[in-house]
Short mmCIF file of the C-alpha atoms (twelve columns), coordinates in Angstrom:
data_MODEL
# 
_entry.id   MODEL 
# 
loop_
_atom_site.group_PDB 
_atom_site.id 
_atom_site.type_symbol 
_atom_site.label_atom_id 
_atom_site.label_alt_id 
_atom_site.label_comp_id 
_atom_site.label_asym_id 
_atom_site.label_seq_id 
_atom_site.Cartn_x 
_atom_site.Cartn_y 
_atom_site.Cartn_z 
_atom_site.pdbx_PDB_model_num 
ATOM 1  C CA . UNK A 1  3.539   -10.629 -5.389  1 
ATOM 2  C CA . UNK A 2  6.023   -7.802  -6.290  1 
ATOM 3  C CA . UNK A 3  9.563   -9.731  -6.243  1 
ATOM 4  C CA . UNK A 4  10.675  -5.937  -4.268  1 
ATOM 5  C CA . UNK A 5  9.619   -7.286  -0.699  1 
ATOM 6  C CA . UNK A 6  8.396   -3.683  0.579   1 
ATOM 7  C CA . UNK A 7  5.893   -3.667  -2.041  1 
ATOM 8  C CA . UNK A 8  2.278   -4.349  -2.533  1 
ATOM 9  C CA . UNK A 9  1.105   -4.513  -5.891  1 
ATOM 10 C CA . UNK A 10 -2.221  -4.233  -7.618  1 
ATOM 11 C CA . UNK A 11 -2.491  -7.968  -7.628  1 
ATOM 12 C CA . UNK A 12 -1.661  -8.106  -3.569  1 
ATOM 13 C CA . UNK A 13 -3.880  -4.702  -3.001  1 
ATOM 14 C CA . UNK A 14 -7.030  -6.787  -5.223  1 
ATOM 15 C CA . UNK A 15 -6.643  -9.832  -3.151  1 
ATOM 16 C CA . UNK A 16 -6.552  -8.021  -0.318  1 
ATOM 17 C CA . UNK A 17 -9.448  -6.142  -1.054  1 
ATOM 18 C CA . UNK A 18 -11.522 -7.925  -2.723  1 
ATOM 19 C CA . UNK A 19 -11.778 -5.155  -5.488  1 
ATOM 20 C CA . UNK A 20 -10.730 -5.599  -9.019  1 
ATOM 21 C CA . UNK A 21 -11.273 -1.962  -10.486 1 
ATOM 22 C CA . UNK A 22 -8.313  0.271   -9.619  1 
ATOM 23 C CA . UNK A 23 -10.369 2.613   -8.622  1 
ATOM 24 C CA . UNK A 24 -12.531 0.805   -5.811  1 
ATOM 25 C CA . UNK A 25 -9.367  -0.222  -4.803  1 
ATOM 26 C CA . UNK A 26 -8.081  3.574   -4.430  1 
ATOM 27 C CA . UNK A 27 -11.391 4.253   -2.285  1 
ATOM 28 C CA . UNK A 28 -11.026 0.535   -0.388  1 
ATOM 29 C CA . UNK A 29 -7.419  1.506   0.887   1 
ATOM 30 C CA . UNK A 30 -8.193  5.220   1.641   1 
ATOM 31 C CA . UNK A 31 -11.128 4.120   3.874   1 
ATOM 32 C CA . UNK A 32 -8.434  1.948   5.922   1 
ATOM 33 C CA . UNK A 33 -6.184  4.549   6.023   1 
ATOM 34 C CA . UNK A 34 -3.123  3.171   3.416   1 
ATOM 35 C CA . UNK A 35 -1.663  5.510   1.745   1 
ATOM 36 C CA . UNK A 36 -1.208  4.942   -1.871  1 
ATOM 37 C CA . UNK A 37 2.086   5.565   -4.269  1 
ATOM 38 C CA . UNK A 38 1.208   7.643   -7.525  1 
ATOM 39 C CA . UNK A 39 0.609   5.610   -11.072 1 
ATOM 40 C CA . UNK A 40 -2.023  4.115   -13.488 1 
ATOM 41 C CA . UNK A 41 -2.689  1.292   -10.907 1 
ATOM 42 C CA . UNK A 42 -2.472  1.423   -6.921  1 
ATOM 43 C CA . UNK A 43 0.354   -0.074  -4.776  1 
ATOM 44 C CA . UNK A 44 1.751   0.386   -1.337  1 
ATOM 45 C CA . UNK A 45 4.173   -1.037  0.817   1 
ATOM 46 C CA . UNK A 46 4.431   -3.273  3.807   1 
ATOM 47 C CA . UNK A 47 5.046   -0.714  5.840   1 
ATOM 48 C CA . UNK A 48 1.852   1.772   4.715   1 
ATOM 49 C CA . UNK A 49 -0.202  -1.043  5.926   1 
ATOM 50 C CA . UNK A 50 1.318   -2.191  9.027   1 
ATOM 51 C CA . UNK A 51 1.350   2.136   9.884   1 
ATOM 52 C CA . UNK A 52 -2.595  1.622   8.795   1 
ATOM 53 C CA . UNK A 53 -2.796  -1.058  11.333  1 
ATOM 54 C CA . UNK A 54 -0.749  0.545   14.127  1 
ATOM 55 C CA . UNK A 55 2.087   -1.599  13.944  1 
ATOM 56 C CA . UNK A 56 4.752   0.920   13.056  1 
ATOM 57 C CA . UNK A 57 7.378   0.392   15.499  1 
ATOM 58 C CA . UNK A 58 8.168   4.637   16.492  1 
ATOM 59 C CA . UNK A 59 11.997  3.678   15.901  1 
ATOM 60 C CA . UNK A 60 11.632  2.257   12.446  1 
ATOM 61 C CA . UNK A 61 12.568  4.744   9.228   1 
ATOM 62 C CA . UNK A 62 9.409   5.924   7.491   1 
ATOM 63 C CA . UNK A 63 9.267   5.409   3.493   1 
ATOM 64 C CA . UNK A 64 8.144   8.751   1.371   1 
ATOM 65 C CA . UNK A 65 6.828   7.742   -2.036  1 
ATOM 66 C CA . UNK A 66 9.911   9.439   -3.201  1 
ATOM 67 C CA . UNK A 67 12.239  6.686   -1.351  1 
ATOM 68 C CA . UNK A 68 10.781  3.858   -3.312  1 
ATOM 69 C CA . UNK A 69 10.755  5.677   -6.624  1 
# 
């Protein structure tokens, strides 16, 4: 795991998946509806999957790609 708490890395993203190629786990994520940060391997954060879920709380702060960056 990413030692940046927010994060999901590759590693998380394959385990959660059940993918190992980067790009089935580009196509595994877009089909649940997690949105992706740019780079030669996929990663996320915590709170791209919980919004994917529905368990964005309306009052929380949204991250842009360009927050985490």
């Amino acid at each position: 795991m990413s030692s940046n708490t927010h994060l999901v890395d590759f590693d998380d993203l394959c385990r959660l998946s059940h993918k190992t190629k980067p790009s089935a786990v580009r196509k595994w994520a877009s089909e649940q509806g997690i949105r992706l940060g740019a780079g030669p391997l996929p990663w996320t954060t915590i709170e791209a999957v919980n919004a994917a879920l529905g368990l964005t709380p309306s009052n929380e702060p949204r991250y842009r790609t360009e927050d985490v960056l």
